[in-house]
N, CA and C atoms as a LAMMPS dump frame, in Angstrom:
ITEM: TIMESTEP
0
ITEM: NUMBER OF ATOMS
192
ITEM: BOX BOUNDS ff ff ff
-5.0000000000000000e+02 5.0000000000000000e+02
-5.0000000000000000e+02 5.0000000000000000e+02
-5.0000000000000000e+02 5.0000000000000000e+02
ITEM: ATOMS id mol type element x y z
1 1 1 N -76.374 -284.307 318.999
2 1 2 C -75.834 -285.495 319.6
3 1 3 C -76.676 -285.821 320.825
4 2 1 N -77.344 -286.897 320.973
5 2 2 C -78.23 -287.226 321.847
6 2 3 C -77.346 -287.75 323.136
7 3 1 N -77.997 -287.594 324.018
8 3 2 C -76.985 -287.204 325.694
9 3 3 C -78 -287.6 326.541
10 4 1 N -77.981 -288.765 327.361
11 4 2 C -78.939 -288.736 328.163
12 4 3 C -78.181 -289.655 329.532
13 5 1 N -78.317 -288.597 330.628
14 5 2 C -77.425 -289.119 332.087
15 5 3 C -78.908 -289.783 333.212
16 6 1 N -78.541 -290.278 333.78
17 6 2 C -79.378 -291.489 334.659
18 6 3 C -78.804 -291.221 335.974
19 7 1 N -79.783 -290.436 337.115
20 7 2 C -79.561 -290.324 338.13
21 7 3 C -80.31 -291.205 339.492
22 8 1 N -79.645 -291.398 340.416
23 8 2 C -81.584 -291.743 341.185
24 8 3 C -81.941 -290.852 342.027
25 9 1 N -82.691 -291.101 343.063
26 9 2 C -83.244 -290.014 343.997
27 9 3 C -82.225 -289.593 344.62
28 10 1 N -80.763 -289.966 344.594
29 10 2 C -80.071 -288.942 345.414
30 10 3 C -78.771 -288.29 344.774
31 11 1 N -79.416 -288.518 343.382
32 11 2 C -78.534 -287.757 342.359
33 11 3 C -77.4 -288.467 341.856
34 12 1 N -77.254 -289.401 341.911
35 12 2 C -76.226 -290.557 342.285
36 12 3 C -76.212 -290.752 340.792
37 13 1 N -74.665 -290.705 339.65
38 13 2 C -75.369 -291.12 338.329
39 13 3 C -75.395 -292.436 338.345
40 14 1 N -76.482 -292.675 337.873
41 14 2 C -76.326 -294.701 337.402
42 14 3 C -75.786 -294.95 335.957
43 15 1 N -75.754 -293.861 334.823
44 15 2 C -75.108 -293.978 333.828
45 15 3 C -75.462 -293.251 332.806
46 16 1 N -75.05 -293.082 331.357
47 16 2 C -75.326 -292.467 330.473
48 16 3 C -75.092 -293.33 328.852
49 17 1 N -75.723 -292.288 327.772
50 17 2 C -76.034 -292.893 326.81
51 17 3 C -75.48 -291.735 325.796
52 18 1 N -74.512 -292.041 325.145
53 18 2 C -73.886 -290.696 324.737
54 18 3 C -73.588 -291.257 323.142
55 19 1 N -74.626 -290.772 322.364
56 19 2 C -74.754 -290.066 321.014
57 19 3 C -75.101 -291.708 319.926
58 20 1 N -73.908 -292.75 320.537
59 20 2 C -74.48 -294.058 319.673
60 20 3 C -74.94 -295.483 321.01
61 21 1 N -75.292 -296.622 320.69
62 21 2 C -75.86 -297.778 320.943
63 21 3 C -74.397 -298.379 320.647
64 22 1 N -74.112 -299.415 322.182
65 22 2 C -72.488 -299.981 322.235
66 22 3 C -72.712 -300.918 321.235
67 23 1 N -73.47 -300.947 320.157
68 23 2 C -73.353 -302.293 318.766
69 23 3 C -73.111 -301.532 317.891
70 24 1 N -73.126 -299.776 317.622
71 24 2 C -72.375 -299.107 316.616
72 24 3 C -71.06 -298.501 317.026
73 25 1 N -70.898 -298.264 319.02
74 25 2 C -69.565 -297.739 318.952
75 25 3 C -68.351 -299.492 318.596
76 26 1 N -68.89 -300.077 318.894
77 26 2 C -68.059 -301.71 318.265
78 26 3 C -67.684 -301.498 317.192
79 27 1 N -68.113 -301.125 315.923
80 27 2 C -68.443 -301.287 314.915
81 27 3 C -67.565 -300.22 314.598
82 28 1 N -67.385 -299.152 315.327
83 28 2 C -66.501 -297.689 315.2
84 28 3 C -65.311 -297.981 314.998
85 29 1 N -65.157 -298.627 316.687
86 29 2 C -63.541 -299.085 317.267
87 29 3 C -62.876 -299.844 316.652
88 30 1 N -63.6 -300.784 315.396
89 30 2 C -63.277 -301.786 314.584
90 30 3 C -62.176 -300.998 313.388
91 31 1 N -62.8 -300.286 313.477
92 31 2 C -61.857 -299.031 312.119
93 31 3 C -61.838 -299.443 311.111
94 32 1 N -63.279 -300.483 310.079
95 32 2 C -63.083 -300.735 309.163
96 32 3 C -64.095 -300.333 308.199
97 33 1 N -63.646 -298.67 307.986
98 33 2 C -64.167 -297.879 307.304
99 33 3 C -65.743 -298.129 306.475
100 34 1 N -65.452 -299.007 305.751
101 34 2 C -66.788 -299.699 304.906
102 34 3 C -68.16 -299.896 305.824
103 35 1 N -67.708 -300.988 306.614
104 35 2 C -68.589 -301.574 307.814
105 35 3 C -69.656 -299.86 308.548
106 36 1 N -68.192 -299.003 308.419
107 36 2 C -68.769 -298.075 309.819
108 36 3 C -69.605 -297.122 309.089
109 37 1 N -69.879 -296.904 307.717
110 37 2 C -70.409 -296.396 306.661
111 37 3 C -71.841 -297.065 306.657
112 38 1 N -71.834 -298.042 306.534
113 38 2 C -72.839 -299.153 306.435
114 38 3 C -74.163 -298.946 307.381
115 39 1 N -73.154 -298.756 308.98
116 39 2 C -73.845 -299.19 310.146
117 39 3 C -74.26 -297.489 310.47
118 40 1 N -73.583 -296.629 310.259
119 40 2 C -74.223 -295.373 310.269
120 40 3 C -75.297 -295.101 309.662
121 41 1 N -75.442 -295.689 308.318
122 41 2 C -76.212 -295.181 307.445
123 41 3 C -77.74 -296.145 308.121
124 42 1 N -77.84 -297.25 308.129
125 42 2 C -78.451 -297.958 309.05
126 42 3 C -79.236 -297.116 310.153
127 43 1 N -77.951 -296.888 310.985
128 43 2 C -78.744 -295.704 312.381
129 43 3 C -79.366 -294.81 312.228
130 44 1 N -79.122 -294.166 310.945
131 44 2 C -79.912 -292.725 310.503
132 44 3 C -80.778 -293.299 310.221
133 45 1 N -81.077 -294.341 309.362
134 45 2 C -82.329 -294.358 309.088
135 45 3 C -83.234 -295.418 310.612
136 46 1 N -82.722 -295.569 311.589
137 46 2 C -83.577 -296.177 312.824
138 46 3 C -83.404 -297.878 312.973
139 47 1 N -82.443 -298.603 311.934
140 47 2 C -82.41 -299.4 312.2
141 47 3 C -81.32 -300.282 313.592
142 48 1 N -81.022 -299.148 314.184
143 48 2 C -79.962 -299.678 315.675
144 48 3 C -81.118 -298.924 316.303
145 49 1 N -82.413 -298.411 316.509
146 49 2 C -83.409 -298.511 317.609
147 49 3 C -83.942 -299.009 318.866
148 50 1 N -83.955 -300.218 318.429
149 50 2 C -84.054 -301.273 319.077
150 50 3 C -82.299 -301.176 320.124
151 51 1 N -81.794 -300.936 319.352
152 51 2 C -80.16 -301.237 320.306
153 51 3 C -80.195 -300.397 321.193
154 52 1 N -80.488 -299.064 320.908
155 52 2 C -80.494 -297.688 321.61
156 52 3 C -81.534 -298.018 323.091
157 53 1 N -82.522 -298.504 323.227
158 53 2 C -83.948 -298.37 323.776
159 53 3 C -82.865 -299.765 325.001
160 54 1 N -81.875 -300.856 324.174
161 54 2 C -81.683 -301.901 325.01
162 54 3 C -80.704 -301.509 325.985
163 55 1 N -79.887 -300.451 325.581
164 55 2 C -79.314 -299.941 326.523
165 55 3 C -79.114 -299.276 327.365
166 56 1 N -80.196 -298.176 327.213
167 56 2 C -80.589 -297.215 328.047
168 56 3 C -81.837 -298.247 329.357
169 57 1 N -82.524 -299.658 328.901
170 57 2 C -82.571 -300.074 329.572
171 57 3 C -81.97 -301.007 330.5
172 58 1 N -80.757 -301.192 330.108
173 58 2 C -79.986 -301.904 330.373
174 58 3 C -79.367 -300.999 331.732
175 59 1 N -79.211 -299.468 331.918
176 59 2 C -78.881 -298.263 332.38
177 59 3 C -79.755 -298.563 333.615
178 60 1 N -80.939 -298.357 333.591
179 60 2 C -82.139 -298.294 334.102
180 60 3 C -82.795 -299.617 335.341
181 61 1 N -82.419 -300.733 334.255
182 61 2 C -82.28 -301.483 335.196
183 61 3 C -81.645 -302.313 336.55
184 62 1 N -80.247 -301.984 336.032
185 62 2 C -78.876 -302.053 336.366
186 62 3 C -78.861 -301.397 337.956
187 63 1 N -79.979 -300.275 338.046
188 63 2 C -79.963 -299.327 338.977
189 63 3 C -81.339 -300.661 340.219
190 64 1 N -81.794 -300.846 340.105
191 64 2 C -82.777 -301.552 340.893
192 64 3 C -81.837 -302.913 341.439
């Protein structure tokens, strides 16, 4: 499960990124089984990438 916390120089967290991209936990919270099958299978194979990379910059920037 991929885990990644965002500190700055004074250790301060600015945020984290914990295991999915907020366009598959949506997709979770929705609870409609089919969909969340779909969108997993999707992520394994790299197609929420792009989502993952937008939010962790989204993390990153947020901090400046």
């Amino acid at each position: 499960m991929p885990t990644f916390v965002f500190f700055d120089e004074k250790f301060k967290e600015l945020g984290s990124f914990v295991e999915h991209p907020k366009k598959i936990k949506n997709i979770i919270s929705k609870g409609n089984q089919p969909n969340i099958i779909v969108a997993m299978r999707k992520y394994r194979k790299g197609e929420y990438a792009e989502e993952t990379v937008k939010d962790i910059l989204e993390i990153l920037l947020r901090s400046q």
